[in-house]
One Martini backbone bead per residue (centre of mass of N, CA, C, O) as a GRO file, in nm:
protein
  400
    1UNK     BB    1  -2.196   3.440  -2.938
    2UNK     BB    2  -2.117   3.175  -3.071
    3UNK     BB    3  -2.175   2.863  -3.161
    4UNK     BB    4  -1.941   2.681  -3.002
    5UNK     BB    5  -2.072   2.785  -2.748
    6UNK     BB    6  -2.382   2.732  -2.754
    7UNK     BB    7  -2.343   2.403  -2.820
    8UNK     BB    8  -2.223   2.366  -2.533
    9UNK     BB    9  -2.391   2.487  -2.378
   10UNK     BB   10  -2.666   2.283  -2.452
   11UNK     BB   11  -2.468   2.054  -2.318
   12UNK     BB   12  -2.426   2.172  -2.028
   13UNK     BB   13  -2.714   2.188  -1.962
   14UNK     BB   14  -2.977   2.115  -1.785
   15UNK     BB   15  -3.188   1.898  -1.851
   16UNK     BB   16  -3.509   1.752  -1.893
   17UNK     BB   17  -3.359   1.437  -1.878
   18UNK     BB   18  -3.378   1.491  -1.568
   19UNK     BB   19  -3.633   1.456  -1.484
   20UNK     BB   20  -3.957   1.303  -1.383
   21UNK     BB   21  -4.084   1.322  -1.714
   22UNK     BB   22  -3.869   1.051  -1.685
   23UNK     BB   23  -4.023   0.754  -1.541
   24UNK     BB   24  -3.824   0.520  -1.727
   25UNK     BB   25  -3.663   0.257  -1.767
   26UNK     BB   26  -3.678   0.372  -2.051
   27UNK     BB   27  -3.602   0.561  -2.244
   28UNK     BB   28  -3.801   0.831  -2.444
   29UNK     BB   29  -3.744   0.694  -2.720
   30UNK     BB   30  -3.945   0.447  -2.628
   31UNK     BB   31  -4.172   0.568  -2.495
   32UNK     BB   32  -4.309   0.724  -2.739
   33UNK     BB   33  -4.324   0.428  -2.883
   34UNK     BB   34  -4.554   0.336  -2.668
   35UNK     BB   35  -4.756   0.559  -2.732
   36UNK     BB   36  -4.796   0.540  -3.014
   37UNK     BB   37  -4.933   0.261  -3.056
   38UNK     BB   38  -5.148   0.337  -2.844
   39UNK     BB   39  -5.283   0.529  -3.008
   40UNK     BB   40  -5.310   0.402  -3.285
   41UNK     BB   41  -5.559   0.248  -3.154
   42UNK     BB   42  -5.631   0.517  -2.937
   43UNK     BB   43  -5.652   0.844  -2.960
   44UNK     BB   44  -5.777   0.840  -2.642
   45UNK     BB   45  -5.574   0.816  -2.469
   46UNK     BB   46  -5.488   0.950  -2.135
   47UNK     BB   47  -5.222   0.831  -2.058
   48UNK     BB   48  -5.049   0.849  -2.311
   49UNK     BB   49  -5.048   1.158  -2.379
   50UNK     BB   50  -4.899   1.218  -2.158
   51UNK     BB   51  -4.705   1.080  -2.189
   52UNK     BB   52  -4.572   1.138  -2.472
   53UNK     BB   53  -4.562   1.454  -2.380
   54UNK     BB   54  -4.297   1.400  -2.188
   55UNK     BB   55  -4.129   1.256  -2.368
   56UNK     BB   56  -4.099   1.537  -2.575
   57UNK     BB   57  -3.987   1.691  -2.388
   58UNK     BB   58  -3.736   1.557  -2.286
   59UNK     BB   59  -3.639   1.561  -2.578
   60UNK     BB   60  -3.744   1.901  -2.700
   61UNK     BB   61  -4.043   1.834  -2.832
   62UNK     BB   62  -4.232   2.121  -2.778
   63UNK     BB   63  -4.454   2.058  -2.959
   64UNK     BB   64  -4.574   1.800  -2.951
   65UNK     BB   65  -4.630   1.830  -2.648
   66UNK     BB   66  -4.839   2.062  -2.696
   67UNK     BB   67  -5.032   1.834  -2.891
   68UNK     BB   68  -5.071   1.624  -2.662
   69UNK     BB   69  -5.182   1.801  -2.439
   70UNK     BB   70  -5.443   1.902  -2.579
   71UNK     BB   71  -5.575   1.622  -2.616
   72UNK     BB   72  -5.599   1.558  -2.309
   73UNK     BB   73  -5.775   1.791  -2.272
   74UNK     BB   74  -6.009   1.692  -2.410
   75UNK     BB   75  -6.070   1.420  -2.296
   76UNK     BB   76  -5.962   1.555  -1.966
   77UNK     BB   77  -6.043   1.864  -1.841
   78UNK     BB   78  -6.017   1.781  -1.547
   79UNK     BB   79  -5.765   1.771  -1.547
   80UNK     BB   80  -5.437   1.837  -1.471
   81UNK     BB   81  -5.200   1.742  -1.646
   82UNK     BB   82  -5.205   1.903  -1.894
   83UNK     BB   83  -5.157   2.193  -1.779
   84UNK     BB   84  -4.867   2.142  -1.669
   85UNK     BB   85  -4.756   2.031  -1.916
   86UNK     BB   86  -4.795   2.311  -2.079
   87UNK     BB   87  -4.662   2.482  -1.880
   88UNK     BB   88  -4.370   2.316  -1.919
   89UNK     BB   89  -4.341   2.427  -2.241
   90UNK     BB   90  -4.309   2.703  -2.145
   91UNK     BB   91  -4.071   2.705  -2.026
   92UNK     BB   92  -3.896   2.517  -2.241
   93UNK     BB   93  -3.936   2.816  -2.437
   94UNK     BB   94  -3.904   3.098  -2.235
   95UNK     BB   95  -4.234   3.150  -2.151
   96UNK     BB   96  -4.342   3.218  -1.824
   97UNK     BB   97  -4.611   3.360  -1.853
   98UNK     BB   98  -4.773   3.173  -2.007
   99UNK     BB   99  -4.724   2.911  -1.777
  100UNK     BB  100  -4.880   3.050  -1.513
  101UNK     BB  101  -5.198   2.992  -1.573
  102UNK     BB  102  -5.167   2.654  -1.621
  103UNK     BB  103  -5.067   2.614  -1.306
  104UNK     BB  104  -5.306   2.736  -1.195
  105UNK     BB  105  -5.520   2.564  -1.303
  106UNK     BB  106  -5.381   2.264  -1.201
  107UNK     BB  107  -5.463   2.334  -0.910
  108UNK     BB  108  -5.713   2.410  -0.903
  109UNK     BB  109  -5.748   2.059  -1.004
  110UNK     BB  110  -5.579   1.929  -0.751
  111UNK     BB  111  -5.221   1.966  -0.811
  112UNK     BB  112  -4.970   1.902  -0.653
  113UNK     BB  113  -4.692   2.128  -0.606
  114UNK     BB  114  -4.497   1.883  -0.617
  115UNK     BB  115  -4.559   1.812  -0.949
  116UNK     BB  116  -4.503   2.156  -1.053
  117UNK     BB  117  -4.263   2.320  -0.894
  118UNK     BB  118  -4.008   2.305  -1.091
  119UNK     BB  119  -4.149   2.440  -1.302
  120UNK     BB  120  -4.294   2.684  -1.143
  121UNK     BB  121  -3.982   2.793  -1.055
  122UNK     BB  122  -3.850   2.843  -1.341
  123UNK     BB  123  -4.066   3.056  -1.418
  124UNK     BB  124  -3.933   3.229  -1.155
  125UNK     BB  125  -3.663   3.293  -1.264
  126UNK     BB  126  -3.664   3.420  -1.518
  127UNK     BB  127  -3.819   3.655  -1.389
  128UNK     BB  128  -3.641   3.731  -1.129
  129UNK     BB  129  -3.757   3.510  -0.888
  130UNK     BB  130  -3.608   3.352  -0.630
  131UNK     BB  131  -3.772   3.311  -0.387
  132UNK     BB  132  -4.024   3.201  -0.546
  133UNK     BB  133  -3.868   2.957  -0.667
  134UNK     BB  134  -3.735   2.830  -0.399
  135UNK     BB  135  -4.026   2.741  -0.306
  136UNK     BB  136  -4.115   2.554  -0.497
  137UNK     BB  137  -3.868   2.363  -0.488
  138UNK     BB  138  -3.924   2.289  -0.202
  139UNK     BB  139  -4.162   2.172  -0.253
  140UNK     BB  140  -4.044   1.946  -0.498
  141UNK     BB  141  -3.876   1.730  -0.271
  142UNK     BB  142  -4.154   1.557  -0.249
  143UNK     BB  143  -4.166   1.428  -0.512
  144UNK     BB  144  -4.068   1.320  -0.869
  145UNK     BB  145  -3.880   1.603  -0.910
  146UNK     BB  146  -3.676   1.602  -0.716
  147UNK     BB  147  -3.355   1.610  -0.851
  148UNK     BB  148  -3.476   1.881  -1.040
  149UNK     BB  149  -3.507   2.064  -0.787
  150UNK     BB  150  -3.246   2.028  -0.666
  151UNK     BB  151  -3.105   2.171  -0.894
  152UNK     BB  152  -3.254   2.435  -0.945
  153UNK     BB  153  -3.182   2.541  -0.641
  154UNK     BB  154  -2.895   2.558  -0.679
  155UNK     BB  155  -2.889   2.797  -0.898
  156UNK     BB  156  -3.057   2.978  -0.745
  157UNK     BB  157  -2.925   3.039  -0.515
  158UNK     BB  158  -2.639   3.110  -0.713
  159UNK     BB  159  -2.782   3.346  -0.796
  160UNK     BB  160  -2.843   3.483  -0.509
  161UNK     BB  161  -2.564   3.427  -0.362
  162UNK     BB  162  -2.558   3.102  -0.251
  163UNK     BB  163  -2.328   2.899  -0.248
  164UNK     BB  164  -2.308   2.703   0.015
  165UNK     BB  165  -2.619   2.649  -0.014
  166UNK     BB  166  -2.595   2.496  -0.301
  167UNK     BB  167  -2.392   2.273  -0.240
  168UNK     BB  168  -2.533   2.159  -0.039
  169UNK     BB  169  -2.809   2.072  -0.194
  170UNK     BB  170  -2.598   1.900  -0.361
  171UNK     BB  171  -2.513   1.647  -0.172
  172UNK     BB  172  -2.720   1.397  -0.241
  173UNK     BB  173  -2.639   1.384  -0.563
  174UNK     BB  174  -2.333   1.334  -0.513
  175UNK     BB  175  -2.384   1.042  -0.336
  176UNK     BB  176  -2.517   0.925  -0.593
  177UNK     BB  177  -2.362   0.994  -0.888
  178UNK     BB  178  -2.502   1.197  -1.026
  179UNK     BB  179  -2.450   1.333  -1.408
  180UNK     BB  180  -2.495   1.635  -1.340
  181UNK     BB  181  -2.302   1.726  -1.103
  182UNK     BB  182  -2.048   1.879  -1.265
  183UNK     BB  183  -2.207   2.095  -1.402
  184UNK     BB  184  -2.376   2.229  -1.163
  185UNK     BB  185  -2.142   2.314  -1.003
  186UNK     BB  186  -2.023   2.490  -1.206
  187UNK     BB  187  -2.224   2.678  -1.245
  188UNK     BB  188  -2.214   2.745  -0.919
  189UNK     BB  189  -1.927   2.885  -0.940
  190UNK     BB  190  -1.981   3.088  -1.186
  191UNK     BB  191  -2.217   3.246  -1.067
  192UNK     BB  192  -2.017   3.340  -0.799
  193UNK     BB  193  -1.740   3.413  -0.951
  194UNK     BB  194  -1.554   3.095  -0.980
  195UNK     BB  195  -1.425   3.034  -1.280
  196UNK     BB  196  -1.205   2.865  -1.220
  197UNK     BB  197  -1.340   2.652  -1.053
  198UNK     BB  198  -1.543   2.571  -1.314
  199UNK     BB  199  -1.360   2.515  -1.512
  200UNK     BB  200  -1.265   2.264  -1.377
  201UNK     BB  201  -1.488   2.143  -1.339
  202UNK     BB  202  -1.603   2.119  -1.682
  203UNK     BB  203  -1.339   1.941  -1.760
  204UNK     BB  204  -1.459   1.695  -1.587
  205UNK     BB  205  -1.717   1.662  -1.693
  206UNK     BB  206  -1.603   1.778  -1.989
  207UNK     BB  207  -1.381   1.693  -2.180
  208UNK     BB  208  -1.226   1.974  -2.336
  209UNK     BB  209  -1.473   2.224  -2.322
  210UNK     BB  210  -1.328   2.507  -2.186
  211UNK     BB  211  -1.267   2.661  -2.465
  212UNK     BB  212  -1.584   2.681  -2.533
  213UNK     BB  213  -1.714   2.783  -2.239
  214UNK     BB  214  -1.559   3.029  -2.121
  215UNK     BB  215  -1.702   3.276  -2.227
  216UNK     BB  216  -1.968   3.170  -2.068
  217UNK     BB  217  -1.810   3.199  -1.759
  218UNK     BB  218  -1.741   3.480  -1.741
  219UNK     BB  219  -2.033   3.630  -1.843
  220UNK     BB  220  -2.242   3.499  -1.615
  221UNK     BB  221  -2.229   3.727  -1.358
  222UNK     BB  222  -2.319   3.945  -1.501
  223UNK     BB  223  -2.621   3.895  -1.535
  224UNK     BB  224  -2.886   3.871  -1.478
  225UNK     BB  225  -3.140   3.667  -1.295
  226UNK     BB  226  -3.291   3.582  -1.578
  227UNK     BB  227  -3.075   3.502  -1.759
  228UNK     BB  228  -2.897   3.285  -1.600
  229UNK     BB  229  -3.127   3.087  -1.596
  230UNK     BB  230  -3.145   3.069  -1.902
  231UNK     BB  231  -2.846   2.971  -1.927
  232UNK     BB  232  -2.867   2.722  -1.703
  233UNK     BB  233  -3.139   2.556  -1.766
  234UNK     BB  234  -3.191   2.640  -2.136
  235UNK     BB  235  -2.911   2.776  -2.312
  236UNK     BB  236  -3.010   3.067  -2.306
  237UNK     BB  237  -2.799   3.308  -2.442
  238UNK     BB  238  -2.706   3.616  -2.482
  239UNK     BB  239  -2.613   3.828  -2.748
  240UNK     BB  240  -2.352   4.041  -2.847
  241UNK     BB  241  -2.614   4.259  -2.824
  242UNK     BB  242  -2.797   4.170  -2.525
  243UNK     BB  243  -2.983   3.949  -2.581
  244UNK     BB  244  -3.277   3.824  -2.416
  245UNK     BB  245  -3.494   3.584  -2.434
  246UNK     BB  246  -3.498   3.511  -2.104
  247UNK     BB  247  -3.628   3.768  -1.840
  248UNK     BB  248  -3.709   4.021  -1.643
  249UNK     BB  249  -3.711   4.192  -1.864
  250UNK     BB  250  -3.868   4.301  -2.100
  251UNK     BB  251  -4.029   4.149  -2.361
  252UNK     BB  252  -4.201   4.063  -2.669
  253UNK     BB  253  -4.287   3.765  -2.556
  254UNK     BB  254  -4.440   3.921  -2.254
  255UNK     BB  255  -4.445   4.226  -2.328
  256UNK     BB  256  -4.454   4.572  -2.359
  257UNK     BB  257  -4.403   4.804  -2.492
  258UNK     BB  258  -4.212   5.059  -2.370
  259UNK     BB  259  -4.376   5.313  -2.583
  260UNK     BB  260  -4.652   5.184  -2.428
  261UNK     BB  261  -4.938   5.202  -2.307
  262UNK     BB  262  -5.167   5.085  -2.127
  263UNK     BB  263  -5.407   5.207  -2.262
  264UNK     BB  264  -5.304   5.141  -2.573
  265UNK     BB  265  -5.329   4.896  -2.563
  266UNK     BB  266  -5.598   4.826  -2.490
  267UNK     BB  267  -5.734   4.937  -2.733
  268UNK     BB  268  -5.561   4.766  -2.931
  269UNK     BB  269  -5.692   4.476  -2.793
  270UNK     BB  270  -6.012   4.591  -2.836
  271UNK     BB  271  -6.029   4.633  -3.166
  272UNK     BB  272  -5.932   4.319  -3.213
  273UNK     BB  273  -6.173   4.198  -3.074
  274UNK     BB  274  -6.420   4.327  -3.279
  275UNK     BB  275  -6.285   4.235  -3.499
  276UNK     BB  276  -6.295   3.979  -3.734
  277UNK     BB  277  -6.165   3.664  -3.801
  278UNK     BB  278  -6.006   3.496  -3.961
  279UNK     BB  279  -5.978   3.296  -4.170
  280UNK     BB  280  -5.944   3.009  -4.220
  281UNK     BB  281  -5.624   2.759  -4.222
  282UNK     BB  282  -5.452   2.494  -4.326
  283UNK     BB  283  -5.287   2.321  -4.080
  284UNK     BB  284  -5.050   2.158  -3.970
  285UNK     BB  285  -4.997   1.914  -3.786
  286UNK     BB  286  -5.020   1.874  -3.452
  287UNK     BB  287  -4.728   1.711  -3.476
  288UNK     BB  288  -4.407   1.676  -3.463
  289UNK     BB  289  -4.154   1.549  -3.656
  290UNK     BB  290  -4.105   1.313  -3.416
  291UNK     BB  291  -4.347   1.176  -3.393
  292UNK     BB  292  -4.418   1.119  -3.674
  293UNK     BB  293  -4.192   0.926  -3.717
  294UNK     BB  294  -4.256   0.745  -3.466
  295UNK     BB  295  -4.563   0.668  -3.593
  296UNK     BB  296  -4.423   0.528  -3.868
  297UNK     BB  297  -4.211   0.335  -3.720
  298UNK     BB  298  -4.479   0.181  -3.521
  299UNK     BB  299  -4.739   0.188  -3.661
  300UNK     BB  300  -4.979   0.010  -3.821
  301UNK     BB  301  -5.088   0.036  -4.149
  302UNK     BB  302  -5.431   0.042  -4.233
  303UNK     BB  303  -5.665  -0.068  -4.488
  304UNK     BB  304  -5.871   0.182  -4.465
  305UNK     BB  305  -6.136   0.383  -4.530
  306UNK     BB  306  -6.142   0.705  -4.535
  307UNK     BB  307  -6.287   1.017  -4.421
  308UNK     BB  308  -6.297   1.303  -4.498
  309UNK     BB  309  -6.099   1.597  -4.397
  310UNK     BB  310  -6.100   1.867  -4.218
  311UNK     BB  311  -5.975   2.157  -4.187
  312UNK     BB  312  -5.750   2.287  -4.014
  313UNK     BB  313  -5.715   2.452  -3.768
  314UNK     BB  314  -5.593   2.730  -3.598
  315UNK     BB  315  -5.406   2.848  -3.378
  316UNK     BB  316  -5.539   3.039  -3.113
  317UNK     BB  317  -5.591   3.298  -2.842
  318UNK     BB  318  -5.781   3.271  -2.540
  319UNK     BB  319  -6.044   3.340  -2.319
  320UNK     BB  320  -6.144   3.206  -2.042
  321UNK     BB  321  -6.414   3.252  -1.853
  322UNK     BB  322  -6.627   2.967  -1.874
  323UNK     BB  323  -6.711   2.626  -1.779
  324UNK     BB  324  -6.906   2.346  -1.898
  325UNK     BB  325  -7.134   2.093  -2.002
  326UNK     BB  326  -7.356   2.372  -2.045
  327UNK     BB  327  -7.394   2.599  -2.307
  328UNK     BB  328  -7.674   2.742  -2.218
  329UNK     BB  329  -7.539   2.883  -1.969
  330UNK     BB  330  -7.307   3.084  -2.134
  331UNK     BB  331  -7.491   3.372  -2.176
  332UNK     BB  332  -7.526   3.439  -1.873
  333UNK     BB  333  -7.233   3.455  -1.779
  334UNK     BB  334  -7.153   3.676  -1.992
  335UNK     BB  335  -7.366   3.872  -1.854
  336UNK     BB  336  -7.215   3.899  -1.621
  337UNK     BB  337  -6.964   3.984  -1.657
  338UNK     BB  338  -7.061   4.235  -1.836
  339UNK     BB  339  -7.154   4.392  -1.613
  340UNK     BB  340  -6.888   4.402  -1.441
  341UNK     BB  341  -6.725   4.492  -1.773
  342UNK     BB  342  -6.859   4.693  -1.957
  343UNK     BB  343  -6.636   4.859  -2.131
  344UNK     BB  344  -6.465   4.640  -2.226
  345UNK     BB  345  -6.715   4.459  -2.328
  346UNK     BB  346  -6.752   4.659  -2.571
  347UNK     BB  347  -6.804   4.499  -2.879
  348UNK     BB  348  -6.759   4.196  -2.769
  349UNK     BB  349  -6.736   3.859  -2.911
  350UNK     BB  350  -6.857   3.578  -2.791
  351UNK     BB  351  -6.748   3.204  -2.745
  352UNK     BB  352  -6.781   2.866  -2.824
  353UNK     BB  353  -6.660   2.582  -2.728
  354UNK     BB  354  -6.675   2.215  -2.812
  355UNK     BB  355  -6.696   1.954  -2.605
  356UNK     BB  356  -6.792   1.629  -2.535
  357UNK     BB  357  -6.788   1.775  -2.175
  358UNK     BB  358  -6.728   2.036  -2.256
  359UNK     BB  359  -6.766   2.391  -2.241
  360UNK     BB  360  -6.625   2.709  -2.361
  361UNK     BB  361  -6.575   3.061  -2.284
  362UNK     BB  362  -6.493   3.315  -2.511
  363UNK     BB  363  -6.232   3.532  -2.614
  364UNK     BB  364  -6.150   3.660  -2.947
  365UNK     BB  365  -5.856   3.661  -3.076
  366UNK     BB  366  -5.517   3.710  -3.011
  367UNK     BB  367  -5.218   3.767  -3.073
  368UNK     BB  368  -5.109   3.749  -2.772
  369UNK     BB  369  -4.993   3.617  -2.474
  370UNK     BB  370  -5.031   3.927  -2.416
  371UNK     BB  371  -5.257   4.033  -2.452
  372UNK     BB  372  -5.456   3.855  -2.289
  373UNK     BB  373  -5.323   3.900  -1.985
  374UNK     BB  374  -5.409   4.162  -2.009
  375UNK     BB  375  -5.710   4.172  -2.030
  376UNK     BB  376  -5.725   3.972  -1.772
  377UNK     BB  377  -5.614   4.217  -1.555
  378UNK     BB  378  -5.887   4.415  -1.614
  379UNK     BB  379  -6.076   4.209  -1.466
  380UNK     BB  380  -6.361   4.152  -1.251
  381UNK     BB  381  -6.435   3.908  -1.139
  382UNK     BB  382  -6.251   3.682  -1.311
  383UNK     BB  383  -6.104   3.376  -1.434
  384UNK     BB  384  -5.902   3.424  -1.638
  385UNK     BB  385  -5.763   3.212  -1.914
  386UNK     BB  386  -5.529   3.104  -2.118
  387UNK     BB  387  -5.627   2.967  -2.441
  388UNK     BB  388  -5.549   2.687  -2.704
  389UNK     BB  389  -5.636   2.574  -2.921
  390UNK     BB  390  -5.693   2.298  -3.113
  391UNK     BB  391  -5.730   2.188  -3.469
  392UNK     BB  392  -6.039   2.015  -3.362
  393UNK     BB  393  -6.192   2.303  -3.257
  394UNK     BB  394  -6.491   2.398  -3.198
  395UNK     BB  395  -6.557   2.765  -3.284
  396UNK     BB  396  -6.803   2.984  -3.198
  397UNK     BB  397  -7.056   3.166  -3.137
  398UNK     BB  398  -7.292   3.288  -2.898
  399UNK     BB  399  -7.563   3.110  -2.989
  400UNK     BB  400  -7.573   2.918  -3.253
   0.00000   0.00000   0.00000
């Protein structure tokens, strides 16, 4: 696909500023220039960091986002909102599989599924999982991202070919003017088969656009039903080598190489587990360059002497196996698990996260979050799921 058929894709897909991760009657960058400030006065806010992470979200700012959402869960580890947060950042990178253990942490933590359901509607979307997309989105239609879960509901509707069904619901946002309806209409009719009724949709809805969008409505027919998803909700669509960013089918991003069995590979999670750390070295600061310019053009600048900061941590991959207040009761539920678990665990060497309000028991690092994944799901009675530390997480050996 060419650059100016990918750049029409980019702005006729269904985009994230139309979710109500964008609750604000004012714009999503005044509303990040308000959480910024707000961080400015004091970086543990932990409203601000959540709006902040929103804002950067419906921007497009996914690294900002998922960054901003780090921080508040080191603030309130407690809160389900962090969590889907991140979920949500996961998605909206095209990789399904990572968003899903932090919606379901979310849920753990009390998050009603209407809160969340649109974003992990779209995430079993991804993943060509279309039944179960569709009960997320209606479960989100009763939420405050209820718009944005009836777009992709109907979009999801008009993958599996009902398309009837797919206008119909679209029917209320009809109703109301929603300015994103003449764009998901098309592309619910081109999902569809029906080309050239898409056609005069999408040139009504952006006039002049339909001879560089036509070759993407043309072939997204042909798509399997993850790729699709991926097409018309993130922009992402396959190159004209037939790579999919994200899809149902196996892919680099989040599944085993198609030539590697499973055993090798957990072999070769288990070696890697065992190796030492790699030297920790200074990564780039937590915030993305639009947060970044955003908070150095509105946060006034105080003169006051610094402290020498310490080197920032890399961000890496890790399994939380379980979390609590008191740090030292973290040994024995190790050798709980490891006694369950025993051969898996043998020679791998335990972690402790060490947080204002609570630690976390972790193995890792891992390389990629398919092998945590991989690993996670081999383990029994043990409810691990993927963490990312931030660059400010304290992270030991456990007993240090």
């Amino acid at each position: 696909m060419s650059v100016a058929v990918a750049v029409a894709l980019s702005a006729a897909a269904p985009a994230h500023a139309q979710s109500a991760y964008s609750p604000y009657a004012e714009s999503p960058a005044d509303a990040l220039g308000r959480y910024m400030r707000t961080l400015g006065s004091n970086p543990r806010d932990f409203g601000a960091l959540i709006g902040a992470g929103r804002a950067a979200l419906v921007l497009g700012d996914n690294d900002a986002a998922a960054g901003f959402f780090a921080r508040a869960d080191e603030v309130n580890p407690n809160s389900p909102l962090p969590q889907a947060g991140m979920g949500a950042v996961a998605v909206a990178q095209g990789d399904p599989a990572s968003a899903l253990p932090y919606f379901a942490r979310a849920q753990q933590l009390g998050a009603p599924l209407a809160t969340f359901g649109a974003d992990r509607g779209l995430a079993y979307d991804l993943m060509g999982q279309q039944a179960q997309a569709q009960a997320e989105y209606r479960a989100a239609l009763g939420g405050t991202d209820a718009d944005e879960a009836r777009r992709r509901l109907a979009l999801s509707l008009a993958i599996s070919g009902n398309k009837a069904e797919a206008l119909q619901i679209l029917a209320p946002l009809s109703a109301r003017g929603d300015a994103a309806i003449g764009r998901i209409r098309a592309f619910v009719l081109a999902l569809s088969g029906d080309s050239k009724g898409a056609m005069v949709a999408i040139d009504a809805a952006m006039p002049g656009s339909w001879s560089s969008v036509a070759p993407f409505l043309q072939r997204l027919p042909a798509l399997a039903p993850g790729q699709k998803a991926a097409a018309v909700n993130l922009g992402i669509f396959p190159d004209s080598g037939g790579t999919a960013y994200a899809s149902a089918a196996p892919s680099p991003s989040y599944s085993a190489p198609p030539s590697v069995s499973d055993g090798d590979r957990m072999a070769s999670i288990e070696q890697t587990l065992r190796a030492p750390p790699p030297a920790a070295r200074p990564t780039p600061s937590w915030s993305a360059p639009a947060a970044t310019q955003m908070a150095s053009a509105t946060v006034p600048q105080r003169q006051v002497p610094q402290a020498p900061k310490a080197a920032a941590k890399p961000k890496k991959i890790w399994l939380q196996l379980a979390s609590g207040p008191n740090p030292d009761a973290l040994p024995d539920q190790f050798q709980r698990i490891k006694s369950r678990n025993a051969e898996m665990f043998d020679g791998i060497k335990p972690y402790v996260a060490k947080g204002p309000e609570r630690a976390r028991l972790l193995i890792g690092p891992f390389k990629s979050s398919a092998d945590a994944e991989t690993f996670a799901e081999g383990l029994e009675s043990v409810n691990a799921f993927r963490w990312t530390n931030s660059e400010t997480d304290t992270i030991v050996p456990l007993g240090s």
